[in-house]
NUFIPA-592616 format. One line per field, with one value per residue (C-alpha): residue number from 1; residue in one letter; chain; x, y, z. Coordinates in steps of 0.05 Angstrom, whole numbers. Example, Ala and Ser with C-alpha at 12.3 -4.5 7.8 and 13.67 -1.06 7.14 Angstrom:
k = (1;2)
r = (A;S)
c = (A;A)
px = (246;273)
py = (-90;-21)
pz = (156;143)
//
This chain:
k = (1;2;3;4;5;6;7;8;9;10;11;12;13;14;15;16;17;18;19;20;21;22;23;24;25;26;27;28;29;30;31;32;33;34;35;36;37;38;39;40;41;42;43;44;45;46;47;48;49;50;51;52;53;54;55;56;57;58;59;60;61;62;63;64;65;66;67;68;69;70;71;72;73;74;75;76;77;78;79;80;81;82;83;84;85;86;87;88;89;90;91;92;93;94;95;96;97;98;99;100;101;102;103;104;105;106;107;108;109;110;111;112;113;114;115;116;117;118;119;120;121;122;123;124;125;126;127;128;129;130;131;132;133;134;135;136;137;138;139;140;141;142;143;144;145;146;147;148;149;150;151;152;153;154;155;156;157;158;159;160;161;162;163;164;165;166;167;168;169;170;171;172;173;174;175;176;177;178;179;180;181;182;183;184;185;186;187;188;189;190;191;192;193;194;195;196;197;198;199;200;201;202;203;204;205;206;207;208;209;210;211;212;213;214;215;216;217;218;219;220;221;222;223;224;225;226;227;228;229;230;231;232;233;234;235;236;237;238;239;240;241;242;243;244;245;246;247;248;249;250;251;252;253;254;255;256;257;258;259)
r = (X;X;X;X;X;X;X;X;X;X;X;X;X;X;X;X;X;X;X;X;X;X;X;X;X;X;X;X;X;X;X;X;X;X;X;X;X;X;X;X;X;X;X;X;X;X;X;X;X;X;X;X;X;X;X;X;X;X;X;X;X;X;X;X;X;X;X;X;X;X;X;X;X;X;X;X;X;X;X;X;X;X;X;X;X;X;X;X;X;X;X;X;X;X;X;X;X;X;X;X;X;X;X;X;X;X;X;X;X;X;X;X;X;X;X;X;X;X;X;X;X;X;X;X;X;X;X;X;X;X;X;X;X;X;X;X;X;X;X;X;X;X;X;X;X;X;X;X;X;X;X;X;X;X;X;X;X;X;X;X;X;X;X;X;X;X;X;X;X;X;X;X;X;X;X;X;X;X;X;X;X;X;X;X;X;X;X;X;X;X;X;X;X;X;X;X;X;X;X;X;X;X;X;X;X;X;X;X;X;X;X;X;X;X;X;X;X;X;X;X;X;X;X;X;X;X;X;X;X;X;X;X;X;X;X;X;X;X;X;X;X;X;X;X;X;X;X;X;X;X;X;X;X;X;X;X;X;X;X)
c = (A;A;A;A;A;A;A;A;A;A;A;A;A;A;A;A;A;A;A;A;A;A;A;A;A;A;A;A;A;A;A;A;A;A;A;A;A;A;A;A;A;A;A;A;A;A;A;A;A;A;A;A;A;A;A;A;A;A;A;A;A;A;A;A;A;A;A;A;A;A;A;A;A;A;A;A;A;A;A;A;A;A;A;A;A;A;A;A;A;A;A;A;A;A;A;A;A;A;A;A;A;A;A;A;A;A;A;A;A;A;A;A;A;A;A;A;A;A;A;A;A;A;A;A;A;A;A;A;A;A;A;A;A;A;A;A;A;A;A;A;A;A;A;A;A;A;A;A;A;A;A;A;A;A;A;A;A;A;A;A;A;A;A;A;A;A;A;A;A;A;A;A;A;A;A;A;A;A;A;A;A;A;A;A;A;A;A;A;A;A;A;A;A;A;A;A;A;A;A;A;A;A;A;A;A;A;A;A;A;A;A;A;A;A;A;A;A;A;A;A;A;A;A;A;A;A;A;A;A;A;A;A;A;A;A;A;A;A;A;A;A;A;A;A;A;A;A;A;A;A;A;A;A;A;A;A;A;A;A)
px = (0;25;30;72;34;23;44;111;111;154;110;83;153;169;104;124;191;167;178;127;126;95;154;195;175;175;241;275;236;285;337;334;320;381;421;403;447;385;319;271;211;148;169;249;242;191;241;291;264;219;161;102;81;20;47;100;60;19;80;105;43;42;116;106;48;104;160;200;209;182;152;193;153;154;188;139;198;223;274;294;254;267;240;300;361;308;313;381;407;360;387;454;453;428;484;541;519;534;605;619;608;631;703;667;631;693;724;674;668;743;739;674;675;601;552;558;502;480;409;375;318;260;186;162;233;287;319;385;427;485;526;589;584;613;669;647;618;563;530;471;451;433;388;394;325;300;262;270;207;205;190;234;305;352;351;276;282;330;300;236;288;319;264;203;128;116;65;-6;-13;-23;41;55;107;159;184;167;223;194;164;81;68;69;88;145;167;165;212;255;259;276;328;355;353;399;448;453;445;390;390;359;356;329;262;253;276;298;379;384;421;438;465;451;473;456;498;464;479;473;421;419;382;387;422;436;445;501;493;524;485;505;479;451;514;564;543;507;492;558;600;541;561;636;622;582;643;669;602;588;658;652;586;609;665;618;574;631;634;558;569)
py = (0;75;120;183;247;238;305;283;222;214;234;290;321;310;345;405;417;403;466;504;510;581;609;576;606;670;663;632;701;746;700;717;789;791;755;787;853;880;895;834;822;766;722;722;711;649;619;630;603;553;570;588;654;669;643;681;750;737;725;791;820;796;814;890;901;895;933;868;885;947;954;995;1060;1054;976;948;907;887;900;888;927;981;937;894;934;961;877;874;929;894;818;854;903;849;800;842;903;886;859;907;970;946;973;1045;1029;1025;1075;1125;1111;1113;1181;1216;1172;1164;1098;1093;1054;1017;1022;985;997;960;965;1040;1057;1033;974;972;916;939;980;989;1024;1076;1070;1118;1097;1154;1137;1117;1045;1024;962;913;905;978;1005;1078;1132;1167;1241;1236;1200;1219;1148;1157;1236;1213;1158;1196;1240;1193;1137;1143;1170;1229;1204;1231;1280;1287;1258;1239;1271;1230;1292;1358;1376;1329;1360;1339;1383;1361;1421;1431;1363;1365;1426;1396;1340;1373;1404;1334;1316;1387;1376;1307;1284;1291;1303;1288;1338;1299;1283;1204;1212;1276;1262;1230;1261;1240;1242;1203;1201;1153;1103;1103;1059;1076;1125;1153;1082;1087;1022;1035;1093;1110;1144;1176;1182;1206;1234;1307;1337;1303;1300;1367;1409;1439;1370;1339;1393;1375;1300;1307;1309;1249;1212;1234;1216;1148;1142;1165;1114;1061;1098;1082;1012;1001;1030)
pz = (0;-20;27;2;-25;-100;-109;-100;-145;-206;-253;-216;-211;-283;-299;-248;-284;-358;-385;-410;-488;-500;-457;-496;-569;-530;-504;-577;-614;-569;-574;-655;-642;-598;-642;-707;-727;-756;-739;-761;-795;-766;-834;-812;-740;-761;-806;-757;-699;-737;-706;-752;-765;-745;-664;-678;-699;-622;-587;-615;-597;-532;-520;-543;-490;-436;-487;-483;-568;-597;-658;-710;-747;-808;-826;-785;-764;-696;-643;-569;-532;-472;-411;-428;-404;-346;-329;-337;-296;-242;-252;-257;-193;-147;-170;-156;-129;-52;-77;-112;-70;-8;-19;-25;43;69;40;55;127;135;105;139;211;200;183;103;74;1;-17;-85;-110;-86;-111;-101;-60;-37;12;56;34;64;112;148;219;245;296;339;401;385;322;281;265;199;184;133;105;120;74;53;64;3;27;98;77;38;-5;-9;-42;-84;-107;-124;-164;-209;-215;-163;-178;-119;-74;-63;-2;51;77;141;196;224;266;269;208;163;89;93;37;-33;-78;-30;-31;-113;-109;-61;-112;-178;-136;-119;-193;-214;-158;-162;-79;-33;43;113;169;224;184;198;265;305;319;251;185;128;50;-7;-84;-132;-176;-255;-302;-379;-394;-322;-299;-225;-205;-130;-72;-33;26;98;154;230;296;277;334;307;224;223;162;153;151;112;52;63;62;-4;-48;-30;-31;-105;-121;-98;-140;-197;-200;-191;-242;-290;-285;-295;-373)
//
């Protein structure tokens, strides 16, 4: 008599890990698309993938709704499309990203004394993946796993600046400095964007300050965030604006290496 889950039989896993054969199609019309030197037409990628035309002219279809290929004006051909690189900077930043910037961690926090911090992007903001500490016996402490609040950190402004949506008011206060008002948080914002780093004066929590500037990859695609952050006695407004050089330097090395 049986007794295990059928779930788990043989045949059940073979069924599980069958692959599925409309990803597949979908997955060999890129391939051609990627491989070709040209854009292509629905009769070319068929005969190149051997898949017949009219799958192929829904797969396209299908693929264009998400910009996976793009339709060219015009040929009526095809091409990669835009979502791609957006997937992989993503695949790419969250294989390397941590090993990568970690030297600059370092680095940073040698040079300023304070917590220095690597945020990714993460849904509508950003995450903490990252930090090295401060070795002061005064200092702020930075969570792996935190999530950035988009209008009181300095991650979250700069986020919104190089790849967030601005949130719907009203916004809540964290502290008695932080912005609750829209239109001033959009200004604040488009400032962020010019200047290229965003800062937080005590606006998540009241002793709490920090910098942040972002690492892009080609065509400004925000990749990751570096940032400083300190007690608000020790890493007050004036060091903050001495400690920005360094922290934009740092991203735009890594900057460099993501082209």
């Amino acid at each position: 008599m049986t007794t295990g889950n059928d779930s788990d039989s043989p045949a059940a896993v073979t069924a599980r890990n069958r692959p599925v054969a409309t990803v597949e199609r979908a997955v060999a019309v890129l391939h051609a698309l990627a491989d070709a030197s040209s854009d292509l037409g629905t009769n070319e990628i068929a005969r190149r993938t051997g898949i017949n035309t009219s799958t192929v002219s829904r797969l396209l279809a299908t693929l264009a709704t998400d910009e996976l290929v793009s339709r060219v004006v015009g040929s009526g051909q095809f091409r990669l499309g835009p979502r791609l690189v957006e997937l992989g900077n993503a695949a790419l930043a969250r294989v390397d990203m941590r090993q990568l910037c970690r030297p600059h961690l370092v680095a940073l926090t040698e040079a300023t004394g304070e917590t220095a911090t690597l945020s990714l992007p993460y849904e509508e903001g950003t995450i903490t993946v990252d930090f090295v500490q401060s070795p002061s016996s005064v200092r702020s402490v930075a969570q792996v796993g935190r999530p950035s609040i988009a209008h009181a950190t300095a991650t979250g402004k700069l986020f919104l600046a190089y790849a967030g949506t601005m949130p719907a008011g009203p916004l809540p206060a964290y502290t008695s400095r932080t912005t609750t008002d829209v239109a001033a948080l959009a200004a604040e914002v488009d400032a962020i964007r010019h200047r290229g780093w965003a800062q937080c004066v005590g606006e998540r929590e009241d002793d709490l300050n920090a910098i942040a500037a972002p690492v892009c990859a080609s065509g400004g695609v925000l990749t990751a965030v570096l940032g400083l952050q300190g007690p608000a006695g020790r890493f007050g407004p004036k060091v903050m604006r001495a400690a920005v050089a360094v922290l934009t330097a740092h991203c735009a090395e890594l900057s460099s290496t993501r082209r």
